[in-house]
FIMARZA-123294 format. One record per residue (C-alpha): x, y negated, z negated; residue number from 1; chain. Coordinates in steps of 0.1 Angstrom, whole numbers, plus 2048, in hexadecimal, padded with zeros to 3 digits. Each point is the difference from the previous one (the first is absolute). Layout:
R    c1    c2    c3    nr   kette
R     X     Y     Z   NUM       A
...
This chain:
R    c1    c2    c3    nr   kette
R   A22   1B0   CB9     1       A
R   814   7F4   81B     2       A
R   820   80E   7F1     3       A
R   7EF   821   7F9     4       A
R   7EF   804   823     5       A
R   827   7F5   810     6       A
R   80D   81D   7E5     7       A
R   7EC   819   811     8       A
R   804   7F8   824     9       A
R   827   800   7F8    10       A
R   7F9   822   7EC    11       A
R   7EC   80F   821    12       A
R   81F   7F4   817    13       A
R   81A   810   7ED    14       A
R   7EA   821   7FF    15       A
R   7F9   800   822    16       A
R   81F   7EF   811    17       A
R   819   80B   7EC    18       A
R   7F4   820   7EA    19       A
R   7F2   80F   822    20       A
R   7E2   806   7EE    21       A
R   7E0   80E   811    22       A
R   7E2   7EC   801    23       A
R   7EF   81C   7EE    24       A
R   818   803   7E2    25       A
R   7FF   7DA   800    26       A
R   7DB   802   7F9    27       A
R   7FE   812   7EC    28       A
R   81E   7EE   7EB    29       A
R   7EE   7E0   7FE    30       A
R   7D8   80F   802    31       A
R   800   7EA   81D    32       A
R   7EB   80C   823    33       A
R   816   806   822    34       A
R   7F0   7DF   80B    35       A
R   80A   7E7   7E8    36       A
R   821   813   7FF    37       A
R   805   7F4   824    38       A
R   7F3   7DD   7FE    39       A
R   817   7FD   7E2    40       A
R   81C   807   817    41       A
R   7F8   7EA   815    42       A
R   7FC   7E3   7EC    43       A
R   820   805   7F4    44       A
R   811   801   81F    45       A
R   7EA   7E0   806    46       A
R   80C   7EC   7DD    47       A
R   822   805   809    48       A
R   803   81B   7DF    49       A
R   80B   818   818    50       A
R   816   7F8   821    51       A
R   80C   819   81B    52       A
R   81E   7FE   813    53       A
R   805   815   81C    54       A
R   824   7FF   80E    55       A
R   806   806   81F    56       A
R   81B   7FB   81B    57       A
R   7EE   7E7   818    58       A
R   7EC   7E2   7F6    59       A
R   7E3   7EA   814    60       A
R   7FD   7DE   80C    61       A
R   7DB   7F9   7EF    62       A
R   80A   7D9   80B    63       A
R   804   80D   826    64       A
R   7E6   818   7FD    65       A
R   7E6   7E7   7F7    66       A
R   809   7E5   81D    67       A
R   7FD   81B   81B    68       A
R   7DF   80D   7F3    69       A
R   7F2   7E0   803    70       A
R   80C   7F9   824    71       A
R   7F6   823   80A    72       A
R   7E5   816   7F9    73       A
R   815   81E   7F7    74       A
R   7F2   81C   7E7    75       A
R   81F   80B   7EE    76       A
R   821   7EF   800    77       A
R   822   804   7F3    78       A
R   81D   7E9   802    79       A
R   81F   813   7F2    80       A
R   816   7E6   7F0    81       A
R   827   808   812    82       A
R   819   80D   7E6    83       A
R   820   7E7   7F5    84       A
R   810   81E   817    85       A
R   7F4   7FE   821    86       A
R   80E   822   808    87       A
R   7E9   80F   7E6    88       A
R   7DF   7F1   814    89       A
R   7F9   81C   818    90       A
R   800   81A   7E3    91       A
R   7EB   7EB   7E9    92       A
R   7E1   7F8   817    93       A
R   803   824   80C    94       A
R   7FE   809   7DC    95       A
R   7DE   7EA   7FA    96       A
R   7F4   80A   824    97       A
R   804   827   7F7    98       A
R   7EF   7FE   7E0    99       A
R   7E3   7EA   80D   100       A
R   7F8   817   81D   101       A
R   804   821   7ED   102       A
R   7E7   7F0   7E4   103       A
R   7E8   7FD   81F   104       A
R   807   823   812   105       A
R   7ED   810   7E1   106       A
R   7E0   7F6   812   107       A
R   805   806   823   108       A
R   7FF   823   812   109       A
R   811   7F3   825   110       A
R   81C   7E3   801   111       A
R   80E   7F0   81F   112       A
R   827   7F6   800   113       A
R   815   7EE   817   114       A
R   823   803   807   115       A
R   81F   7EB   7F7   116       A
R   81A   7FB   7E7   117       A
R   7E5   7E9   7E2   118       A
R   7E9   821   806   119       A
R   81F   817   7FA   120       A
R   80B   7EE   7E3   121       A
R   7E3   7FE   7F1   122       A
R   7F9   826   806   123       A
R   826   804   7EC   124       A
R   7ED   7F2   7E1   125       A
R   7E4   81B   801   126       A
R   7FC   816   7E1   127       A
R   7F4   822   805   128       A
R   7DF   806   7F8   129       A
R   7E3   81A   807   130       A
R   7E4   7F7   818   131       A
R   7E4   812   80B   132       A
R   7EE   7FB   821   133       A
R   819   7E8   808   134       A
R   812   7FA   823   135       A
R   818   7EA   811   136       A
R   7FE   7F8   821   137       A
R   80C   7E9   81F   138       A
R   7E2   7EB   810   139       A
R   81C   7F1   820   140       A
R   818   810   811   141       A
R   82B   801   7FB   142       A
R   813   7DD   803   143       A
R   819   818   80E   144       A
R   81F   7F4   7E7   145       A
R   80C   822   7FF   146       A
R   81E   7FB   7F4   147       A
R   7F4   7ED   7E0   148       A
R   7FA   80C   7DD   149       A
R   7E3   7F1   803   150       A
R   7ED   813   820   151       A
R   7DC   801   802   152       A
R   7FF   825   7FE   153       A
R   811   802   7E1   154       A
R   7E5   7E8   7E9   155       A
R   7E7   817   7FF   156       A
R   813   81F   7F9   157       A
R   817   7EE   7E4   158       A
R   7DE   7F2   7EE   159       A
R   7EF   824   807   160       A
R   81E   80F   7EE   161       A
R   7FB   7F0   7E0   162       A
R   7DB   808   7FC   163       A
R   808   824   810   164       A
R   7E1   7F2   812   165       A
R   7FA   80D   82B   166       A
R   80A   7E2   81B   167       A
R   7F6   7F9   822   168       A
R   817   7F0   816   169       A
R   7FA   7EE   825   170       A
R   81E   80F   81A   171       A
R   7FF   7E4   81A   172       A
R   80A   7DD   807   173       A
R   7F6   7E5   7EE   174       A
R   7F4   7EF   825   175       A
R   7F5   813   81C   176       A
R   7FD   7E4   81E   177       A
R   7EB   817   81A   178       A
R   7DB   802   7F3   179       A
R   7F6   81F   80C   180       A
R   81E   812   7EF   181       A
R   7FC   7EE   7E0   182       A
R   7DA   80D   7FB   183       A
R   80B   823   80C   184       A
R   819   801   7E3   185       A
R   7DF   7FB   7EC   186       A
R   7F4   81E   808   187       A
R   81D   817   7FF   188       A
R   800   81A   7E1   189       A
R   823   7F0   7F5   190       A
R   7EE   7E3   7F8   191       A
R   7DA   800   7F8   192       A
R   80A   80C   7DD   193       A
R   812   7E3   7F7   194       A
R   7E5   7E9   810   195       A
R   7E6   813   7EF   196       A
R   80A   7FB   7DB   197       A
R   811   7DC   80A   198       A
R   7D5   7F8   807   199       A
R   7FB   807   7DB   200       A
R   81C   7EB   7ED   201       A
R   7F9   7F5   7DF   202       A
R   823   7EC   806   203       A
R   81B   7F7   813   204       A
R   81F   7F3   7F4   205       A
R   815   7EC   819   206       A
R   81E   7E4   803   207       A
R   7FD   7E6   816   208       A
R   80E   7FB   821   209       A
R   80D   7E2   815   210       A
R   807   805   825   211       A
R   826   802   7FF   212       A
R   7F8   823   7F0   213       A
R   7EE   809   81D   214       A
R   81D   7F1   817   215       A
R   81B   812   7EE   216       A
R   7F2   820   814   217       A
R   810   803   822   218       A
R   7E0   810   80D   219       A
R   7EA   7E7   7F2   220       A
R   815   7E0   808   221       A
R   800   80A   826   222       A
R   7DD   802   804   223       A
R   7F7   7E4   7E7   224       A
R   7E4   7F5   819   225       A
R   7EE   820   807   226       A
R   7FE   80B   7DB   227       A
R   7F1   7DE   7FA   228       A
R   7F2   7EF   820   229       A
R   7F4   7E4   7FC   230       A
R   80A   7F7   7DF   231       A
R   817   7DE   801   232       A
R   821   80E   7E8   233       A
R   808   7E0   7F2   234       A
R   7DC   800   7ED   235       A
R   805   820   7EB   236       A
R   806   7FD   7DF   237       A
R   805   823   7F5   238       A
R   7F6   821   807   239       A
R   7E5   815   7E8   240       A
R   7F6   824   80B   241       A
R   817   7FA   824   242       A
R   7EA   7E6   808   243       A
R   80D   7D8   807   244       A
R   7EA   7E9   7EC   245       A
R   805   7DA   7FF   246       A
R   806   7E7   7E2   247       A
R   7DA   7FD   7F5   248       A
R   7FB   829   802   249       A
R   7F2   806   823   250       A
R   806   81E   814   251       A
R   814   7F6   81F   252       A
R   7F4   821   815   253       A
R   7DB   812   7FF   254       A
R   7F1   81E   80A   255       A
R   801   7FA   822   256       A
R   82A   7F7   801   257       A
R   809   815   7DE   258       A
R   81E   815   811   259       A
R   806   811   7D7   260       A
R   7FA   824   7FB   261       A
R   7EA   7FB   7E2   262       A
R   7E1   803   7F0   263       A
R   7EC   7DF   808   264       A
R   805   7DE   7F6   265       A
R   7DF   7FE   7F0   266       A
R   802   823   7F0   267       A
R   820   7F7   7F0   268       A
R   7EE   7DD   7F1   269       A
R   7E4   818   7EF   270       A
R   81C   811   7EB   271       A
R   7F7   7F8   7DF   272       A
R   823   7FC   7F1   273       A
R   815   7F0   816   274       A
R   822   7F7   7F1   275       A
R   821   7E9   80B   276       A
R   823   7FA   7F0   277       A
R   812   7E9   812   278       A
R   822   7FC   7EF   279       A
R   818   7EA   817   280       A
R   7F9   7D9   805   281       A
R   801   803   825   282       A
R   7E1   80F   803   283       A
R   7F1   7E3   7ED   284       A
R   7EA   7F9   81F   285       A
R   7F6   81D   802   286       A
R   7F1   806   7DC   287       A
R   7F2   7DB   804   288       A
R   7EF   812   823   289       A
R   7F5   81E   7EE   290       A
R   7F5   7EB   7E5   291       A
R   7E9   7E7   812   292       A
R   7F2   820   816   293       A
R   7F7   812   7E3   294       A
R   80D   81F   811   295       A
R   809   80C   7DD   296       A
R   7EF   806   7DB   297       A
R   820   800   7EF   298       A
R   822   7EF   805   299       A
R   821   807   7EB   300       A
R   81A   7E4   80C   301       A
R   824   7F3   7EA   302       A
R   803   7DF   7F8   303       A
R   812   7F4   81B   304       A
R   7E4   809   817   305       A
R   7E9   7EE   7EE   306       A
R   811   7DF   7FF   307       A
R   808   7FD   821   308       A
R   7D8   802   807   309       A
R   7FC   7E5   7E7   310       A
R   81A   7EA   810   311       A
R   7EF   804   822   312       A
R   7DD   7F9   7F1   313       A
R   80F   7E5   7ED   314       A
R   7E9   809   7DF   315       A
């Protein structure tokens, strides 16, 4: 009976894998219901009768994967293992990062990008597809790199572009020192759109930040202590949505010393989807910040990343 019953589960595969066979026609085939037809399947997936491989161009570090998740409460986690080539890593976790967060744009109607070149890369990777009720936005203002690939303005039009999909965009400064001209640029017509939709993100996809991207501004590095006053510089870890935050995930400025022009720290944290990749090992204290913080439900790092958080946390 055995061999009959393993017969038929081999017969149902071959039908269904590789005779592209509806469920229907396979019904009616074997006068079996739709049911039994799909626990069938499964069990011979299950027995080892059938085995799927799906071949792709990256590949994931389940070992790495596993050690983190036990040291930090992260939701979803991906370690891309580095290629034999390391000139081939930038396009191969921009490959898996493209495909993850396109898989999760089918469900959201407003997402929330950064700027930089892992967001740009990543954006090269897109496939075109249709969306309806779907648009792209800026929730911060320009790290004023204009004469990068990689500009802040340019995120949300190159993602809008492939969904042909409407994009809001912020046209000011990432910082704005004086108060009262920072919450007067809330209120200006340029700008409430963007801050408007960037209040209703289902996502945001970002990189991560340390401080000598901040300090690679001119603008930035000269008034270091009035963008963040306060905040003692040789604590920060990284940078997530413009904001320093410290090695276990704590916000080094609040509301009341939060020179970004941005939708709100705690806004931003009810996001639903809130997504990192983090692809060069220097920014290994920041992941392990952003990590420990929890600032984000979903982290896509390469190999090298991950080990050098396992060689500081010793596990």
């Amino acid at each position: 009976m055995d061999a009959e019953h393993n017969q038929l589960l081999a017969d149902l595969a071959q039908d269904y894998y590789l005779g592209k066979m509806a469920i229907s026609d396979i019904s009616k085939k074997y006068h079996l219901s739709r049911y039994l037809i799909m626990k069938y399947l499964d069990e011979a997936l299950a027995s080892g009768i059938v085995s799927i491989n799906i071949h792709t161009n990256y590949d994931r570090n389940d070992k790495l994967e596993r050690a983190l998740k036990r040291h930090y409460p992260v939701k979803n986690l991906a370690v891309i293992k580095d290629p034999s080539n390391p000139l081939d890593r930038d396009e191969i976790i921009a490959t898996f990062a493209a495909n993850q967060v396109q898989s999760l744009i089918r469900n959201c109607h407003t997402v929330g990008l950064t700027w930089g070149e892992t967001i740009y890369t990543m954006l090269d990777h897109f496939n075109k597809q249709a969306a309806k009720q779907l648009t792209f936005t800026q929730f911060m203002g320009e790290n004023m790199k204009y004469h990068s690939s990689a500009a802040s303005m340019r995120m949300v039009q190159k993602a809008a572009a492939r969904y042909d999909a409407p994009y809001c965009t912020i046209p000011g400064p990432l910082y704005v020192v004086n108060d009262q001209a920072r919450q007067a640029l809330y209120q200006e017509p340029a700008f409430t759109e963007a801050f408007n939709k960037a209040a209703q993100m289902d996502m945001v996809v970002c990189g991560l930040g340390t401080l000598q991207s901040v300090n690679s501004i001119p603008a930035w590095h000269d008034h270091i202590k009035e963008i963040f006053p306060g905040v003692n510089t040789k604590a920060v870890a990284g940078m997530a949505f413009g904001r320093p935050f410290d090695i276990d995930g704590h916000f080094l400025v609040g509301p009341g010393t939060d020179k970004t022009l941005s939708i709100s720290l705690a806004t931003i944290e009810k996001v639903p989807r809130r997504i990192a990749i983090v692809q060069r090992k220097s920014k290994y204290q920041a992941a392990m910040g952003a990590l420990a913080g929890q600032l984000f439900t979903d982290m896509i790092m390469t190999e090298s990343v991950a080990i050098r958080i396992t060689e500081a946390l010793d596990i």
